[in-house]
C-alpha positions in Angstrom: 87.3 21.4 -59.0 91.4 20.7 -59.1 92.2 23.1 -56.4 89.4 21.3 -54.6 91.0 17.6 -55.0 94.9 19.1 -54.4 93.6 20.5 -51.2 92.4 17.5 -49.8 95.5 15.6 -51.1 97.4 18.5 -49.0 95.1 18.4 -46.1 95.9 14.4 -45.9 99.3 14.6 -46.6 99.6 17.0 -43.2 97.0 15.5 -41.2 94.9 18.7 -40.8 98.2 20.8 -39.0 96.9 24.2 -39.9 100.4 25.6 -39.6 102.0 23.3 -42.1 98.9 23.8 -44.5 99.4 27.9 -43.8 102.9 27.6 -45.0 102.2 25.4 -48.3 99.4 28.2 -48.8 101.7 30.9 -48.2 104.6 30.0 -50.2 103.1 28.5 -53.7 99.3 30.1 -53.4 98.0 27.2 -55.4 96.8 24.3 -54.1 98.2 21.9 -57.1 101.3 23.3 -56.6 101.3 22.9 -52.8 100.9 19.3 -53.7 103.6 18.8 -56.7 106.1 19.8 -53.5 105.1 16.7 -51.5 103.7 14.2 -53.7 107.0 12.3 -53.7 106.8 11.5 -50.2 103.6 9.8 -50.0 101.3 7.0 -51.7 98.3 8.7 -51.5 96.1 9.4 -55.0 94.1 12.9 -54.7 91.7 11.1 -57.3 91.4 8.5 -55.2 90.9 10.3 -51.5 88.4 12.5 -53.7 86.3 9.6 -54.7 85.8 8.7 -51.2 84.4 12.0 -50.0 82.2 11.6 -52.8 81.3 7.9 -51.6 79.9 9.7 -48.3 78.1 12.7 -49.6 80.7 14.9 -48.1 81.1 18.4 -49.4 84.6 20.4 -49.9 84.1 24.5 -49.6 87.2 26.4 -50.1 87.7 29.3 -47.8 86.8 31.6 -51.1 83.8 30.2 -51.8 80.4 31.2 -51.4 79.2 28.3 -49.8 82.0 29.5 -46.9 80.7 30.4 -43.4 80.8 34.0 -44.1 81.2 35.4 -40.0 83.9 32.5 -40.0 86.1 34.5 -42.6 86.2 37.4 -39.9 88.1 35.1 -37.2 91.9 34.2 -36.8 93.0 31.3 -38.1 90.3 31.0 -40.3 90.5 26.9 -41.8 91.1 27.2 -45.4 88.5 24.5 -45.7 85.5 23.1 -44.4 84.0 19.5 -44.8 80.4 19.3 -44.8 77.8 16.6 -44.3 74.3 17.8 -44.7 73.2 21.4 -45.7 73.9 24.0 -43.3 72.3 27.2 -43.5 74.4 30.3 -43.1 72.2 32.6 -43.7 70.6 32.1 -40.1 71.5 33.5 -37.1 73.6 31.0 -34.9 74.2 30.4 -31.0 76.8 28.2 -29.8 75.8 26.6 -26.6 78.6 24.8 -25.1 79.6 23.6 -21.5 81.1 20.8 -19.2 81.1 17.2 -20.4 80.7 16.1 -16.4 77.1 18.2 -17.0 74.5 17.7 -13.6 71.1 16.4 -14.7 70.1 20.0 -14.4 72.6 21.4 -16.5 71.5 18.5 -19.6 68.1 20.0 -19.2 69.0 23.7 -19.0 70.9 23.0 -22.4 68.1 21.0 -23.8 65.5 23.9 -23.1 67.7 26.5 -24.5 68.9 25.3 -27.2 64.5 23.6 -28.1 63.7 27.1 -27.3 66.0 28.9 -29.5 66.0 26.7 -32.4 62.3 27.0 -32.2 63.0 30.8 -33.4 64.7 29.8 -36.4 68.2 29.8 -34.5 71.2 27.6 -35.5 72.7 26.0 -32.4 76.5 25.0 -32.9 77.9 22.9 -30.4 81.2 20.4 -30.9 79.2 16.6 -30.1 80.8 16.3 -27.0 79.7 14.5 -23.9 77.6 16.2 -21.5 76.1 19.7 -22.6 77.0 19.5 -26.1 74.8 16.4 -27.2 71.9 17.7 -25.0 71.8 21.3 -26.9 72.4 19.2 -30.0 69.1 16.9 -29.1 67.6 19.9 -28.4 67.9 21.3 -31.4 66.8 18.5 -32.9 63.3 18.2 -31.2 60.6 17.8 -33.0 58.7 21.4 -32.5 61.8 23.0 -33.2 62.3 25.0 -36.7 66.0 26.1 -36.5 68.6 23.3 -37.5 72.0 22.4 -35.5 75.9 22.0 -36.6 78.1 19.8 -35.3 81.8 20.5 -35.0 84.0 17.6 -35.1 87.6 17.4 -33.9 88.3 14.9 -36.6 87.4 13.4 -40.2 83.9 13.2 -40.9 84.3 9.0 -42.1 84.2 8.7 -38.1 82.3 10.4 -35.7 83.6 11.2 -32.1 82.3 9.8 -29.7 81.4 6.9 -31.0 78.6 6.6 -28.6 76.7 9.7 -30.8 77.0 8.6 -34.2 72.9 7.9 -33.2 73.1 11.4 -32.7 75.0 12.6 -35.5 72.5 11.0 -37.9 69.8 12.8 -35.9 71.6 15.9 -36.8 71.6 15.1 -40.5 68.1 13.5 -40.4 66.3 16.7 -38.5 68.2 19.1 -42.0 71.4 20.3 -39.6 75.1 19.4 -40.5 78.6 18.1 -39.7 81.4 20.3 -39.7 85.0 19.5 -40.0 88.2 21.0 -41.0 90.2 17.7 -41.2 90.4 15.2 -43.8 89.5 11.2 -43.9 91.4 9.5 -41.7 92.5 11.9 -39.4 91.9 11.4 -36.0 90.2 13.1 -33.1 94.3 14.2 -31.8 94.0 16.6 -28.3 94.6 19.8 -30.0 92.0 19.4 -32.2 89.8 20.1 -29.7 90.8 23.2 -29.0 91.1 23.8 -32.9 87.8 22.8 -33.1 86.2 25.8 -30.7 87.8 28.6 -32.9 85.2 27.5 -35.4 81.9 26.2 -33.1 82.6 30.1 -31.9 84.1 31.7 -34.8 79.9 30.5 -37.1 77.8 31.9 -34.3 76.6 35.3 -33.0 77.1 34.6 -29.5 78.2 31.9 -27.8 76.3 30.8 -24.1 77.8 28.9 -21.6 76.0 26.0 -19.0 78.1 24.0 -16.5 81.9 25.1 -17.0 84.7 24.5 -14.4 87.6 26.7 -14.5 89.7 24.3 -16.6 86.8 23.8 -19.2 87.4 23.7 -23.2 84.1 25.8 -23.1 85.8 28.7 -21.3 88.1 28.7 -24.5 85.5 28.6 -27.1 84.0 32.0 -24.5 87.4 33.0 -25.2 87.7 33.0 -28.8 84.1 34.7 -29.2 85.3 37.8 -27.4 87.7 37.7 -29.6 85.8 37.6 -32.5 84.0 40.4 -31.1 81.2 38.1 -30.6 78.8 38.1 -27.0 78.9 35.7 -24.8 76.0 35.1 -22.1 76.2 32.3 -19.0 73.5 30.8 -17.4 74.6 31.3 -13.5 74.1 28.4 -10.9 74.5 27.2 -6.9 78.3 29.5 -6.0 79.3 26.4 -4.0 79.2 23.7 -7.0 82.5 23.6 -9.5 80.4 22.8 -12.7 79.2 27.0 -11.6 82.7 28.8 -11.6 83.6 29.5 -15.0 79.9 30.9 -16.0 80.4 32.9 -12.6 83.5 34.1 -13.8 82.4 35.4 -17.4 79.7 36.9 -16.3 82.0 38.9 -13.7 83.8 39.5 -16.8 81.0 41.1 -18.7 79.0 37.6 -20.2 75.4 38.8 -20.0 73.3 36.7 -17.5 70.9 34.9 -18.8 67.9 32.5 -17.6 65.6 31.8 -20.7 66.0 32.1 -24.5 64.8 35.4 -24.6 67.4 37.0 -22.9 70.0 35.6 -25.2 67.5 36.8 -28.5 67.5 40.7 -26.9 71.0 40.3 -25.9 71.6 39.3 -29.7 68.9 42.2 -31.3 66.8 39.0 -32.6 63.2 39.4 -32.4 61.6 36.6 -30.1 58.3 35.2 -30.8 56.6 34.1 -27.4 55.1 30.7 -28.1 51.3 29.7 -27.0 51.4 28.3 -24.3 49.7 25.1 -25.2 52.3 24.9 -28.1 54.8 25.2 -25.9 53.7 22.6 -23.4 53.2 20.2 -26.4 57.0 21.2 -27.5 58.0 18.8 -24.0 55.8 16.0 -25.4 57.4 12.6 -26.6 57.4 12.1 -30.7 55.5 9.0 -32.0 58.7 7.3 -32.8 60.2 8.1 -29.2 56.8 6.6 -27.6 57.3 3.6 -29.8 60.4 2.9 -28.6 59.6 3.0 -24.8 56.7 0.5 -25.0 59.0 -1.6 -26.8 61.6 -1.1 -24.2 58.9 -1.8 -21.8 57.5 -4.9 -23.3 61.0 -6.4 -23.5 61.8 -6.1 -20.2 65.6 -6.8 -21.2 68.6 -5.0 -23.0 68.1 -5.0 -26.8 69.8 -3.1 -30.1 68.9 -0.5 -32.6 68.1 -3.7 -35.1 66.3 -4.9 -33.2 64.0 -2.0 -32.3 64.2 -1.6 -36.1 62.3 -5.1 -36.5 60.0 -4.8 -34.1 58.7 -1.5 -34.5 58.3 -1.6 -38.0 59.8 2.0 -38.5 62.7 3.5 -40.8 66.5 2.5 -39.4 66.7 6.4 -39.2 63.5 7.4 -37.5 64.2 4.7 -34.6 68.4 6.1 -34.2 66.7 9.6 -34.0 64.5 9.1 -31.1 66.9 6.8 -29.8 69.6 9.5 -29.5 67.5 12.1 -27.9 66.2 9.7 -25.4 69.9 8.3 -24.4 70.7 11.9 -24.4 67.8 13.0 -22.3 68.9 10.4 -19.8 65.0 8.0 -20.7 67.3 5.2 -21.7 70.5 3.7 -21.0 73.0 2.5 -23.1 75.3 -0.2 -22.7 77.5 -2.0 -25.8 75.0 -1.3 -27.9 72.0 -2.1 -25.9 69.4 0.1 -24.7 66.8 -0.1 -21.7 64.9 1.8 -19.7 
């Protein structure tokens, strides 16, 4: 458990730079010793910064450790450690289905289906959290006939969530047996290259990686990127040729991305067997849960703006069962969100 605390106390002391951390690693190969080097420079107590992950239910896996994202071990650059909230499961297949945060109102639902549709197989879907076409795979995911889990990526300590705005979300993801990722440390925030740091590993866990909604200049075209790399496939969902949000799917699939249009083609495109669903199973999958109907007549009967405590109060439900359907409605685009306050 010492190379465990002396890591973190490293990882701290650098903010999460991978190269500086890659250099400690590389010249002392022991994380206590990495430490000893630069433990004059700061205040911070490893005991102490280990107690708080431990506060939070946050989990430390060393980049030699079983509990390690084993297809992540096969990328560049791979994060000597990974912070986990929740339980992920990487035994299952994953897809990473990533995208524009200025996402159409089709685009949210194409995600949403897909990623409903795939997790309903069993699948993983990894996304990053973001805006846009991230949260709706990642309420997707989360819906209630689905079976597969989802992992969220975070650009930045798992004591914060970014954006803000989905920490609704983020429990949703915990609460429906997915996970939070991160490869930085408390306290570090969600700086611009992390970002881009963040892709290698929303790409680096999954099988394939499919794109919706990506203009030329898109962080999802990266994450594409980095899966080729990896030797992974990549699939795009194509659109209108006229419309920006179209370009960069366009483009990948010029590039060899398989074309897809329904969660099967990214299962055969993958080798994974895909179970057709009854058709009256699958209708009921687009049916509101009893928490998310709750919520609406409440909404309804209110007539005004009003809070998750609020909600809480009057509905009589669990804190965590109201900021799960909350999320996927906001998400969805069924409610609107404003400071706090939700309406219809």
């Amino acid at each position: 458990m010492s190379q465990h605390i002396y890591y973190n106390a490293v990882n701290r002391f650098y903010q999460g730079n991978y190269g500086a951390i890659e250099t400690a690693w590389n010249r002392f190969h022991d994380w206590q010793s990495a430490w000893e080097s630069v433990r004059s420079g700061t205040r911070l107590d490893p005991d102490k910064e280990w107690d708080r992950l431990l506060k939070r239910n946050v989990r430390l896996v060393l980049r030699n450790e079983d509990g390690y994202p084993p297809l992540l071990r096969e990328t560049a650059r791979t994060p000597f450690g990974l912070y986990l909230l929740g339980n992920p499961d990487w035994d299952c297949p994953a897809v990473a289905i990533v995208g524009t945060r200025r996402a159409t109102s089709e685009g949210l639902r194409i995600a949403h289906t897909f990623a409903r549709d795939l997790a309903a197989q069993g699948i993983v879907i990894a996304s990053g959290l973001a805006l846009g076409i991230d949260a709706s795979a990642h309420a997707g995911a989360t819906a209630s006939s689905a079976r597969g889990a989802t992992i969220a990526v975070l650009p930045c300590g798992l004591d914060d969530v970014y954006p803000k705005t989905h920490a609704n979300l983020a429990s949703s993801i915990i609460n429906n047996g997915g996970a939070l990722v991160s490869e930085y440390p408390f306290g570090t925030p969600a700086f611009p290259l992390n970002f881009l740091e963040r892709n290698r590993i929303v790409a680096g866990i999954s099988r394939g990686t499919l794109v919706i909604e990506a203009p030329l200049k898109s962080g999802a075209l990266v994450t594409a990127r980095l899966a080729v790399e990896a030797n992974r496939d990549v699939f795009a969902v194509p659109g209108p040729i006229s419309h920006p949000n179209y370009v960069g799917p366009h483009k990948l699939i010029q590039e060899g991305a398989g074309l897809v249009t329904c969660a099967e083609d990214v299962c055969a495109g993958l080798n994974l067997l895909y179970q057709k669903s009854d058709p009256a199973v699958e209708a009921d999958a687009t049916t509101l849960s009893p928490a998310e109907q709750t919520v609406l007549a409440l909404l309804k009967k209110a007539g005004k703006p009003i809070g998750i405590d609020s909600i809480v109060e009057l509905s009589k439900l669990e804190a965590q069962t109201v900021s799960s359907a909350v999320a996927l409605l906001s998400v969805n685009g069924t409610l609107n969100e404003t400071n706090g306050l939700y309406s219809l």
